[in-house]
N, C-alpha and C positions, 0 to 999 in steps of 0.2 A: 188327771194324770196323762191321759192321752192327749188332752191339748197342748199340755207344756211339752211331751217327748213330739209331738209333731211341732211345736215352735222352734225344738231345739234341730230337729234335723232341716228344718227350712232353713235355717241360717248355716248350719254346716252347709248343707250344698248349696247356694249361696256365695256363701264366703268362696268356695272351692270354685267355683264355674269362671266362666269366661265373663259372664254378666257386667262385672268391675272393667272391662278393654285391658285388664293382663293377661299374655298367656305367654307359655313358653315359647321360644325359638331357639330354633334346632338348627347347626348348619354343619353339622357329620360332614356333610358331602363337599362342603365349599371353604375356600377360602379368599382372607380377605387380598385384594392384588393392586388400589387404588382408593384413592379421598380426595374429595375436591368440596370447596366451599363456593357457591355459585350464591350473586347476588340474583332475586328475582323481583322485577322492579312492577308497578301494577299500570303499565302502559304501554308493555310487551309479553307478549309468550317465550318462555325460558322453555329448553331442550336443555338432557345430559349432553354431558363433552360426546361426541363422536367416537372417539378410540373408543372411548369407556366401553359406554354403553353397548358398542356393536357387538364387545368381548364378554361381558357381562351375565351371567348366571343369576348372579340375585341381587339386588341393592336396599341399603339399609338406608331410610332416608330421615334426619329430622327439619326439624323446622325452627328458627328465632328470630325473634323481633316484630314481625307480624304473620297472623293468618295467610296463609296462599289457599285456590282454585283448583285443583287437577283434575287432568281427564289421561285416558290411558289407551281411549278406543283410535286415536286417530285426531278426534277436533279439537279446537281448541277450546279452553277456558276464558270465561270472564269474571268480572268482579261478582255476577250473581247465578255464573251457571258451571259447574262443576265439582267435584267432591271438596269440603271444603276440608281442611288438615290446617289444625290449630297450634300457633307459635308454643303451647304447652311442651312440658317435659312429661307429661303421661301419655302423649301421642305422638306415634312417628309414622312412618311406612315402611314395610315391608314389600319387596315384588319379586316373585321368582318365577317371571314367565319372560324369556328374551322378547318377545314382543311388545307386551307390558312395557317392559326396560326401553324398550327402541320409541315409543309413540307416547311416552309421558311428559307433558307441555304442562308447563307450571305459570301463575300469574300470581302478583302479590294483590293484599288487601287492606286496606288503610296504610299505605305506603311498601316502601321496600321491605323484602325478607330475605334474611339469611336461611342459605337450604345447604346442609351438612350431610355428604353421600357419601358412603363406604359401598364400594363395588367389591364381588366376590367371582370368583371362580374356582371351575373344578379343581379339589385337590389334584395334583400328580400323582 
């Protein structure tokens, strides 16, 4: 009996955790104020638009058609050195740091990727 009620609470929390890369997003405080679809090709390093970014609070970032590179500190990415974020629909990006926003350089992988960014700022 106690194995099974300890099988069953392992999978409850589990199921319940972050473990899966779902979790909620909250953005109370932001709203959305731009979208832009940026191709990022894997034979140069891609930057958000300038307006955007400088004005930028948070950005919601996905990815299609192939895997990209990101770095967020400053350097740039290559094909085998930066975080990598997969052209999937269970993986996006989230960034709410204006610095983050300002200094994230994107490079594609096995060819071009389409990169889908919804920019937010503070409500009024």
């Amino acid at each position: 009996m106690k194995k099974i009620l300890f099988l069953v609470l392992s999978i409850m929390v589990l199921a319940s955790s972050n473990v899966w890369g779902f979790m909620d997003v909250i953005i109370e405080d932001n709203t959305p104020f731009a979208y832009e679809k940026i191709t990022v090709t894997n034979s140069s390093v891609s930057i958000l638009n300038e307006t955007y970014r400088n004005s930028a609070r948070a950005i919601f970032l996905t990815v299609e058609d192939n895997p990209i590179r990101y770095r967020i500190d400053g350097g740039n990415p290559s094909s085998s050195d930066g975080h990598l974020l997969s052209d999937s629909a269970l993986q996006n990006l989230w960034l709410h740091d204006g610095w983050a926003i300002k200094n994230l350089k994107m490079i594609g992988i096995n060819g071009d990727a389409t990169v889908i960014v919804t920019y937010y700022r503070a409500k009024r």
